[in-house]
N, C-alpha and C positions, 0 to 999 in steps of 0.2 A: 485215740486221743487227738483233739484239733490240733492242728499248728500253725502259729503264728506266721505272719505275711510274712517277717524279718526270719525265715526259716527257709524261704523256697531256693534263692541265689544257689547256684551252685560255684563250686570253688573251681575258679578260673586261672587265678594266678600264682605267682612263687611265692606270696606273700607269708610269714612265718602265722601260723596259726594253732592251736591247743584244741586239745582233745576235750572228752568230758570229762574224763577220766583224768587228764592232768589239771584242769580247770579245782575238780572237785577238791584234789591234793593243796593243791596252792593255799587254798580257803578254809582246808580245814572243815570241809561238808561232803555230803553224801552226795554221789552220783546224781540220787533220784533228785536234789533238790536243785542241781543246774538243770537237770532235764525241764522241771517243772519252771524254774525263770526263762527260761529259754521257751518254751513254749507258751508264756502266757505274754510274752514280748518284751519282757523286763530287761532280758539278757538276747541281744543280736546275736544272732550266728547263723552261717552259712553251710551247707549242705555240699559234700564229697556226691560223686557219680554213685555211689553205692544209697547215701541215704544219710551217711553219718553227720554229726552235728560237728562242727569246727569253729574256735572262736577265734577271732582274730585278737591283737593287741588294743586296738584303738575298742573295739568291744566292749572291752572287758575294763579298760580305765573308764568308760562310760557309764557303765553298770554301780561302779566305786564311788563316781562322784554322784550317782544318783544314790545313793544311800546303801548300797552295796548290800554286803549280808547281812548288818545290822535289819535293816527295812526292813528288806525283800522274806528275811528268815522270819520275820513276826515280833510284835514289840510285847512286852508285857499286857494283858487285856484283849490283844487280837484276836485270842479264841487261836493262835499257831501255835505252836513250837519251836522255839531259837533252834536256829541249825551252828549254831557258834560253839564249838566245842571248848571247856574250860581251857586249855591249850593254848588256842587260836585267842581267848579273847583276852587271856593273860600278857599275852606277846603284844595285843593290839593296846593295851593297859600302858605298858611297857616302851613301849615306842610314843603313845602320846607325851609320857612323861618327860621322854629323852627330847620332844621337841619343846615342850614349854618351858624345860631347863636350860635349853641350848645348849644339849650334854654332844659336841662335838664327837668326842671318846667313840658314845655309844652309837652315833648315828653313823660315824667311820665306819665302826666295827659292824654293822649293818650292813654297809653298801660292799664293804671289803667280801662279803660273805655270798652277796646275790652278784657280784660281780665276775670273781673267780670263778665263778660256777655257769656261769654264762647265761643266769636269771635274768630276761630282758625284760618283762613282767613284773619284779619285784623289783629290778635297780628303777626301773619307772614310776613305778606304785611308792616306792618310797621316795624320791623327790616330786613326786606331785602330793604327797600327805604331808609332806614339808614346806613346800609350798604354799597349801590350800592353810597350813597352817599361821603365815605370815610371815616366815621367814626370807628373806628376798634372794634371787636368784642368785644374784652377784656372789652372797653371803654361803649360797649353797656348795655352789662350785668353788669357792675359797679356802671354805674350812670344812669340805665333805671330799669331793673329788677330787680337787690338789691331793689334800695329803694322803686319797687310798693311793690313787695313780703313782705319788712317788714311793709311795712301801709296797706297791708292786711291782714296779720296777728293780726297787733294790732289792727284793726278796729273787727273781728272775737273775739277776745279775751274781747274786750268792749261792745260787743252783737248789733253791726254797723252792720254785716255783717253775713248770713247765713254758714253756714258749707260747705252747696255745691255751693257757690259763692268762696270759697277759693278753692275748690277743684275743677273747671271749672279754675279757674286760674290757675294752676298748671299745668293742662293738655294743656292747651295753650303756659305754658312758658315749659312746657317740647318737644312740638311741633313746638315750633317758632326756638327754641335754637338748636335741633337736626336737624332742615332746614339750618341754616346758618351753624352747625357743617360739614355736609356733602360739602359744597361749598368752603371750608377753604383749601389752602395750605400747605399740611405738611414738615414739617422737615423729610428727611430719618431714620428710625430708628436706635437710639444712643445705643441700646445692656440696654437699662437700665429699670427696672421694678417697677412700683408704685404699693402698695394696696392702694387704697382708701373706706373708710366705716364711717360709725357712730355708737357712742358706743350706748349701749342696754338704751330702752326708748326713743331715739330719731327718729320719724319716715317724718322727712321733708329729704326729697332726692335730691332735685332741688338744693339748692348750691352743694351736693356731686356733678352732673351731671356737675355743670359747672367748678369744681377743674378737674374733668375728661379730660374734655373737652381738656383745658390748656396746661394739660400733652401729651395728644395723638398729637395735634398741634404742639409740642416740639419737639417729635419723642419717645416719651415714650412708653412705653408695659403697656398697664393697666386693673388690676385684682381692679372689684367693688364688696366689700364685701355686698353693699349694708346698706340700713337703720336696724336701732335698733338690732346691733351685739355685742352679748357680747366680752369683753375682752379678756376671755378666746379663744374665737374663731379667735379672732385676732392674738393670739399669736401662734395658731395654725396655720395659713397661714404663717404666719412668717417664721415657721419653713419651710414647704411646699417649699415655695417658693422662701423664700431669696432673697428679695427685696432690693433695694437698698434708699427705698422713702416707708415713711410709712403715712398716711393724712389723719388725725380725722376732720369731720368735726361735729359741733354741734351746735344747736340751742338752746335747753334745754336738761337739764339732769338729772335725779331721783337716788336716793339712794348713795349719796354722799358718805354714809359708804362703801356701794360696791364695786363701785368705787373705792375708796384709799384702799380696800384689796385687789385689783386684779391687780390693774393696775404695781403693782410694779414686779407679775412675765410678763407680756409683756413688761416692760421694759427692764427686766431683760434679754429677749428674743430677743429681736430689737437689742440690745447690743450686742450679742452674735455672731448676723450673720452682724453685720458691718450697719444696717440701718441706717435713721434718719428717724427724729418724727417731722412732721409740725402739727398744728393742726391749726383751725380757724374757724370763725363762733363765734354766737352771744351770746352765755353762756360761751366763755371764758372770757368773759368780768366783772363776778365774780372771786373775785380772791382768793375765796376758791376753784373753780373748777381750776383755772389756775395753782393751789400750785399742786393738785390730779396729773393731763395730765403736768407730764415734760416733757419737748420737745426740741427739739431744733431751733425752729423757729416758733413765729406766725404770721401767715400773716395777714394783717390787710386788706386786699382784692383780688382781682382776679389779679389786674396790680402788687400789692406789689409781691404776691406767683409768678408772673412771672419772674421779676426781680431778687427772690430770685433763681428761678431754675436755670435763665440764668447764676447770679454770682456762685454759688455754683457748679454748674453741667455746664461746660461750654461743648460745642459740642466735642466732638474726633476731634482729626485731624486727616486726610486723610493722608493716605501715597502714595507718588508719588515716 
């Protein structure tokens, strides 16, 4: 059997990649019919030192957006045989519906399920069928992966859920969201610079990721201080860098005293070189910590914080 040029690479690195045999599972087809896209160059994949066929992630969202099994399996008239099994094309019935209704509910309950499970394949396949569908990114990650993220956390927290079932989620929404980040059309950039970080003791980074996100889309310049950063370190970028956007993000927070003796020389510092202070995230929602982090703006989600950058920070004008 010939094989396609996209067959010869041999596998070089640690990059996460699927068998045929998992490939086959996922779609709901027959072995033989990945072998046959794969070999006729439909479907990329790359070759192990033994011979075996491996497909990568970005492969395989390639394959989807080119028409995926639908096509590739044969349409009515082709003279093929759909390889779609009633199952597979039930579920895919199923999920369109849930996007044209913008059934929240059922798209949670989708992503909740290839999340835990540590399906980086499917939690990506479904926000790019979300996506491609019209939904806008902002909208995805507000009312898809906010609210799995916080019911797995709280299910985690109520001993529902193992430690590395939150922790396969995370790598999944840090893998799905960095996939559609790349696909997004930016704004040119506006000359303007964010820090974004979380204060010390806070080590969840996925809502930072997607404040990030937001900003670079905008046409923003952005420096990630990263999770669990003290104050004092904050205020030292401050200095450094002279930002013009300064965005705490936080989930939970420790040492309340700390806190409110530090926080008044980074304020005092943000002040200094003209910043402002958004903060947001799900411990500001105590309103001793809210009194601690003065601010000047909390966002109350991803679409509100965008709203705010567009009103507050509107684009340069262009000079002609």
């Amino acid at each position: 059997m010939p094989r396609s040029k996209h067959t010869i690479q041999p596998v070089t690195t640690a990059q996460q990649t699927y068998s045929t045999a998992e490939v086959a599972r996922m779609w709901a087809v027959s072995e033989s019919s990945v072998k046959r896209w794969s070999d006729s160059g439909a479907l990329s994949c790359i070759r192990t030192p033994g011979g075996h066929r491996r497909f990568t992630l970005q492969a395989l969202l390639d394959f989807q957006r080119a028409g995926g099994v639908l096509r590739h399996g044969g349409q009515p008239g082709s003279g093929a045989v759909s390889v779609v099994s009633d199952g597979a094309a039930a579920v895919t019935a199923s999920l369109d519906q849930a996007l044209v209704a913008r059934d929240w509910a059922a798209l949670q309950a989708r992503y909740y399920e290839a999340a835990v499970a540590g399906d980086e394949l499917a939690g990506v396949a479904l926000l790019e069928r979300a996506y491609r569908s019209g939904i806008p990114v902002v909208a995805l990650k507000e009312h898809v992966l906010t609210p799995v993220l916080h019911l797995i956390g709280e299910r985690w927290r109520r001993g529902e859920l193992n430690i590395w079932e939150e922790h396969l989620a995370s790598q999944v929404t840090l893998a799905a969201t960095e996939h559609l980040h790349r696909q997004l059309p930016r704004a040119p950039f506006n000359g303007r610079l964010a820090l974004c970080g979380c204060p010390e003791g806070d080590l969840h980074e996925i809502a930072l990721h997607l404040v990030m996100e937001v900003l670079e889309v905008e046409g923003w310049r952005v420096l990630s201080l990263g999770p669990n950063t003290p104050l004092f370190s904050f205020a030292d970028a401050v200095r450094r860098f002279s930002p013009q956007l300064v965005c705490i993000s936080a989930t939970i927070v420790h040492d309340l005293e700390r806190l409110r003796r530090d926080y008044g020389d980074f304020y005092h510092t943000v002040r200094q070189h003209g910043a402002r202070i958004v903060i947001g995230g799900a411990a500001f929602a105590d309103p001793q910590v809210r009194e601690i982090f003065i601010h000047d703006y909390q966002a109350a989600g991803l679409t509100d914080f965008l709203d705010y950058l567009r009103r507050e920070f509107p684009t340069p004008a262009v000079a002609t």
